[in-house]
C-alpha positions as CSV (number, residue, x, y, z in Angstrom):
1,X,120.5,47.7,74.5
2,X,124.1,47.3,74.0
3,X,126.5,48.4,71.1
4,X,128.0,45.2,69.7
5,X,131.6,46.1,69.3
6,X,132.9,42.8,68.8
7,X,130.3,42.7,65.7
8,X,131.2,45.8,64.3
9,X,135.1,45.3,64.6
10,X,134.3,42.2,62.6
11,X,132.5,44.2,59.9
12,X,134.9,46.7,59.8
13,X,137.7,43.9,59.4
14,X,135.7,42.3,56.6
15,X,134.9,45.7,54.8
16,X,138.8,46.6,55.0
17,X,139.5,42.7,53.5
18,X,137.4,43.2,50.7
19,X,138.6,46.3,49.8
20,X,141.5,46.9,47.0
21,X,144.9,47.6,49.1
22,X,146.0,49.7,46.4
23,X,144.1,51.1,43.2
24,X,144.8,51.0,39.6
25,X,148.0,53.9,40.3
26,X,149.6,55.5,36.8
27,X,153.1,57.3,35.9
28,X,153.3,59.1,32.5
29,X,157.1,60.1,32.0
30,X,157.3,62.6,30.1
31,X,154.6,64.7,31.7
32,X,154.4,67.2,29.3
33,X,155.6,64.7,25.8
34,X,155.8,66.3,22.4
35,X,155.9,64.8,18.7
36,X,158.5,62.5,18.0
37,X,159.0,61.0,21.8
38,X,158.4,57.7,23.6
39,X,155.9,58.1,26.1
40,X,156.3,55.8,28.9
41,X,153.2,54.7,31.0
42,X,154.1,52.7,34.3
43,X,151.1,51.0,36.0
44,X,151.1,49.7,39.6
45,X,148.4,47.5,40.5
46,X,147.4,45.5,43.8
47,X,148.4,42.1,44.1
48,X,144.9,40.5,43.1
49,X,145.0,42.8,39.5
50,X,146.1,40.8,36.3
51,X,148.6,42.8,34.0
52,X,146.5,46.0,32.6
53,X,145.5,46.6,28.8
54,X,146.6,50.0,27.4
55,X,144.9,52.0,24.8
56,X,146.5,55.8,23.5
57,X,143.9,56.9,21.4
58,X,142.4,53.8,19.3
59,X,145.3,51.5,19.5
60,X,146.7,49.3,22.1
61,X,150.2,48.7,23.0
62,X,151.8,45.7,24.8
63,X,152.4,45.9,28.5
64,X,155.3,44.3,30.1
65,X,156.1,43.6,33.9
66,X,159.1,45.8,35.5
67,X,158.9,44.5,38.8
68,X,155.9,43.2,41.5
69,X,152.9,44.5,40.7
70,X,154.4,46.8,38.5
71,X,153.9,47.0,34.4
72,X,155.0,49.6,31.9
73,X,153.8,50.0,28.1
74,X,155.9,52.8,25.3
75,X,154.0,54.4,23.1
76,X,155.5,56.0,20.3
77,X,154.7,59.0,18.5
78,X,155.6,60.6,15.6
79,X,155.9,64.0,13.6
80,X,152.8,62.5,10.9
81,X,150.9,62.1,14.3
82,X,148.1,64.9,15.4
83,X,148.8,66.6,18.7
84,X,146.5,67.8,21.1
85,X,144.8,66.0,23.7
86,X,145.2,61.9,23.2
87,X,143.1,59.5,25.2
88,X,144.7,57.2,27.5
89,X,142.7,54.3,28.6
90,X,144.5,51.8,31.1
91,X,142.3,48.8,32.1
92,X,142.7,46.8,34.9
93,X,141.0,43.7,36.0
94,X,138.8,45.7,38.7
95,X,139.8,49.5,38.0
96,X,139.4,51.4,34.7
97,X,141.3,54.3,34.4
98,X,140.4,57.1,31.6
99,X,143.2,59.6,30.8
100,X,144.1,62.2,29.0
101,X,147.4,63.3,27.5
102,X,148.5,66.4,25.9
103,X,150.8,66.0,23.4
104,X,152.2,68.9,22.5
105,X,153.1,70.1,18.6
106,X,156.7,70.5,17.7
107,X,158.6,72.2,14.8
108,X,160.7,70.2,12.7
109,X,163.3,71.3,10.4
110,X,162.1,70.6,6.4
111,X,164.6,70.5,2.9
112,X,163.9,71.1,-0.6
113,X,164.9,68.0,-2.8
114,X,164.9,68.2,-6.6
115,X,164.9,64.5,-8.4
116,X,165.3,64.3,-11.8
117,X,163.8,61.0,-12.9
118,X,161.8,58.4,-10.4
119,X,165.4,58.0,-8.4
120,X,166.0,54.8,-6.9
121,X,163.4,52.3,-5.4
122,X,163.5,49.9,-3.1
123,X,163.8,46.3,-3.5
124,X,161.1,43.6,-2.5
125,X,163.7,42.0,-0.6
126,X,164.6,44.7,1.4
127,X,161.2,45.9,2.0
128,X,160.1,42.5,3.5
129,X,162.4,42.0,5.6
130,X,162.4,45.5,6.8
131,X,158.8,45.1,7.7
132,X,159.3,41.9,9.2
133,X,162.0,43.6,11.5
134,X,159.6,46.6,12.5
135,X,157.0,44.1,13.8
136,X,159.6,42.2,16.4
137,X,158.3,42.2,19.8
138,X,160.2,40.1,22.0
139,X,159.1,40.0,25.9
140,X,162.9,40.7,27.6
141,X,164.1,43.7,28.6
142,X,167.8,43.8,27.5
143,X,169.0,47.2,27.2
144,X,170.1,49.4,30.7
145,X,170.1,52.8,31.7
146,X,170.7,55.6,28.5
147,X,171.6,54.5,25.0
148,X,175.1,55.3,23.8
149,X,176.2,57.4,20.2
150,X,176.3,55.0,18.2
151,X,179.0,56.7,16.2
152,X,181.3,59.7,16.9
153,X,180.3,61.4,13.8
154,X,179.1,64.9,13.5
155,X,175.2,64.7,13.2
156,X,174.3,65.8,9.6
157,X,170.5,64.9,9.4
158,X,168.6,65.3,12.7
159,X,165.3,63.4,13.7
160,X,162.1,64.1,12.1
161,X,163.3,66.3,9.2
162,X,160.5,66.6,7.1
163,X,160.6,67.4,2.9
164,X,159.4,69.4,-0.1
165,X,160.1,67.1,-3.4
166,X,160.0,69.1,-6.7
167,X,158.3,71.7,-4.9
168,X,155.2,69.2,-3.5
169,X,154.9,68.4,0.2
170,X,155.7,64.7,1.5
171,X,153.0,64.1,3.8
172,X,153.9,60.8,4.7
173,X,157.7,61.1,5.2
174,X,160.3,62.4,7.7
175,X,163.5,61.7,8.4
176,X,163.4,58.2,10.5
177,X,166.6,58.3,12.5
178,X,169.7,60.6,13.1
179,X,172.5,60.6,10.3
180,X,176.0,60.8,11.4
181,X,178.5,61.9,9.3
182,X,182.1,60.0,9.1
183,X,184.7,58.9,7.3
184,X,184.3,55.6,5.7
185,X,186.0,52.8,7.9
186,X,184.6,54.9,11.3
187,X,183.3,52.8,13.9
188,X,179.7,52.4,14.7
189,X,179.0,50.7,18.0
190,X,175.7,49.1,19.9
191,X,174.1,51.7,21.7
192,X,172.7,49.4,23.8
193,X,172.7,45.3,24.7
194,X,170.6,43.5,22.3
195,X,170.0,40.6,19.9
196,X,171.0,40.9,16.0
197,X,168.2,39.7,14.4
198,X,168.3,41.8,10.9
199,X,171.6,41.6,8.6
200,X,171.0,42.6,5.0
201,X,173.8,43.7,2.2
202,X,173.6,45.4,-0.6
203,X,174.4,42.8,-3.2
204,X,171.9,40.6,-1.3
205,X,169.0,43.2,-2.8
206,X,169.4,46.2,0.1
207,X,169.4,48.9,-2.8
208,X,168.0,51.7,-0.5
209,X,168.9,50.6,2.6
210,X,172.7,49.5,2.1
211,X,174.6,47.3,4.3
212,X,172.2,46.9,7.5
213,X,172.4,45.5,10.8
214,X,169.0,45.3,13.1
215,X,169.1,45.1,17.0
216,X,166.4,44.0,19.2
217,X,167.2,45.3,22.3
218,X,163.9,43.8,23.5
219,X,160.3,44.9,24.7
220,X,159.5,46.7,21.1
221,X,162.9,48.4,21.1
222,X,164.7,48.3,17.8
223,X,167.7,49.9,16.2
224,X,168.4,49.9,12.6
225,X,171.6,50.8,10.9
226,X,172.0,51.5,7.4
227,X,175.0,52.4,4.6
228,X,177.7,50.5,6.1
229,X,180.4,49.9,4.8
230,X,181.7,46.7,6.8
231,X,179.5,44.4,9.2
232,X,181.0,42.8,12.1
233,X,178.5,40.9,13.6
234,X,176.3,38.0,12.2
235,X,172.2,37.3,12.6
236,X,171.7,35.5,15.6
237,X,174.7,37.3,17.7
238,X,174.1,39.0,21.2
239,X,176.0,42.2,21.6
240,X,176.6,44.7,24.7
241,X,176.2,48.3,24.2
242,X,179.9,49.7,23.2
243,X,180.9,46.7,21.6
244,X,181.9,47.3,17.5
245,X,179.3,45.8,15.2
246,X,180.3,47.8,12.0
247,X,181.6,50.3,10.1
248,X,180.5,53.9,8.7
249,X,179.8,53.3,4.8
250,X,178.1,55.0,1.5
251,X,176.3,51.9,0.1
252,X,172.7,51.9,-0.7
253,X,171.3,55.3,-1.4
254,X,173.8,57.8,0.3
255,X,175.0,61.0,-0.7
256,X,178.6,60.1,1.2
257,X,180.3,58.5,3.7
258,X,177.5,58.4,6.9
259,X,175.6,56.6,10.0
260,X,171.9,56.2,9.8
261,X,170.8,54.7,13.6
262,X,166.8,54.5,13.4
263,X,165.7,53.6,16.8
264,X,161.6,51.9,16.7
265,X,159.2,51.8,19.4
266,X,156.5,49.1,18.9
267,X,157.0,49.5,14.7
268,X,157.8,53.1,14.5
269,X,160.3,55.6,14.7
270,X,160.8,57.6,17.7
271,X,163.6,60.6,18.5
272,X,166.4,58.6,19.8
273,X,167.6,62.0,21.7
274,X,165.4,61.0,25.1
275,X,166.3,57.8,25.0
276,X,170.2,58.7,25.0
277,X,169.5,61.0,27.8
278,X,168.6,58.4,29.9
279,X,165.0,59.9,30.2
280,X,163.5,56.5,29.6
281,X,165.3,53.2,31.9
């Protein structure tokens, strides 16, 4: 009795058909992340897979297409976020994949404040409209390549600075951006293209917060810029990354003449210092 070789070419034909051309493949950049970075997670599927759902420990972010068959969610962490081994779960259409990331512990520098009295609070203007900002996800990519300084300052206050009030431990605060000192009247530029979707002043309610200008420079990226002094750009404006949207001020609650640049990833803030290095495209 003969082998059937036209019969099994056919199965093996069928068998190779059926079969996913490429599985559920994952990119985690940085390999090794610590607290107070952007982790990026780039997903490339086959062509029959829908865009995957990603989950870092119990929450899910939103996934974005970078090119065919390709996807990529950021995840931000923080320094109030517990390191050790995080779950990663990216799910696919057809393919599940469970992962794990270490997420490694960092120190971060701490200061001593004394406050006589309560201080200063923040308005409800400013604080509704600042949450409103945080939540802006908008689906288009438009920043490119590394962020620029937003101001040629000196840095004064680095990212993540955590604080001892009156002797007691903040737990739920740290420093949410990099302060750059400067002269008042210094220029503070775009560090990347985006849309100017926040623009709040101080005799408008912005008590804390000062002068401020918000950027979405799309996907979940925001910047935030507080204390100016002078605000060259209006709500609604597109601007390229160089380009002059304000000046270096003291207004709000500020010490002296000085930058803050928060940059948010998906509603919080991240280390900007990666994202200036051109670590994450």
């Amino acid at each position: 009795m003969g082998f059937n070789y036209q019969g099994f070419g056919l199965f093996i034909g069928l068998l190779a058909w059926t079969l996913p051309v490429k599985a559920l493949e994952v990119t985690i950049n940085p390999e090794n992340p610590q607290l107070g970075d952007t982790v990026s997670v780039i997903m490339e599927t086959n062509s029959e897979e829908e865009k995957p759902k990603v989950s870092w420990g119990e929450q899910t972010y939103p996934v974005f297409s970078i090119g065919e068959n390709q996807y990529r969610t950021l995840i931000p962490t923080t320094p109030l976020d517990n390191s050790g081994r995080i779950p990663l779960t990216i799910e696919g259409e057809t393919t599940t994949r469970n992962l794990a990331v270490w997420l490694r512990d960092r120190n971060f520098p701490t200061q001593h404040i004394r406050l006589a009295g309560g201080g200063v609070s923040a308005t409800e203007v400013e604080l509704e409209r600042i949450a409103e900002f945080k939540e802006i996800v908008s689906p288009e990519k438009h920043w490119n390549g590394a962020f620029m300084r937003p101001s040629s300052g000196s840095v004064s206050t680095v990212f993540g600075v955590r604080r001892y009030y009156n002797g007691r431990f903040a737990e739920n605060y740290y420093h949410r951006g990099v302060d750059y000192a400067a002269p008042t009247g210094s220029p503070i530029i775009a560090p990347a293209d985006g849309e100017v979707v926040l623009v709040g002043r101080e005799n408008e309610g912005f008590r804390v917060h000062g002068n401020t200008i918000g950027v979405d420079h799309g996907q979940g990226i925001l910047s935030i810029f507080l204390h100016l002094h002078e605000i060259n750009v209006n709500d609604g404006d597109f601007v390229t990354a160089g380009q002059q949207i304000g000046t270096v001020g003291t207004t709000g609650t500020s010490t002296g003449p000085h930058l803050h640049w928060g940059l948010y990833v998906n509603g919080k803030s991240v280390d900007p210092v990666p994202w200036r290095s051109g670590e994450i495209q």
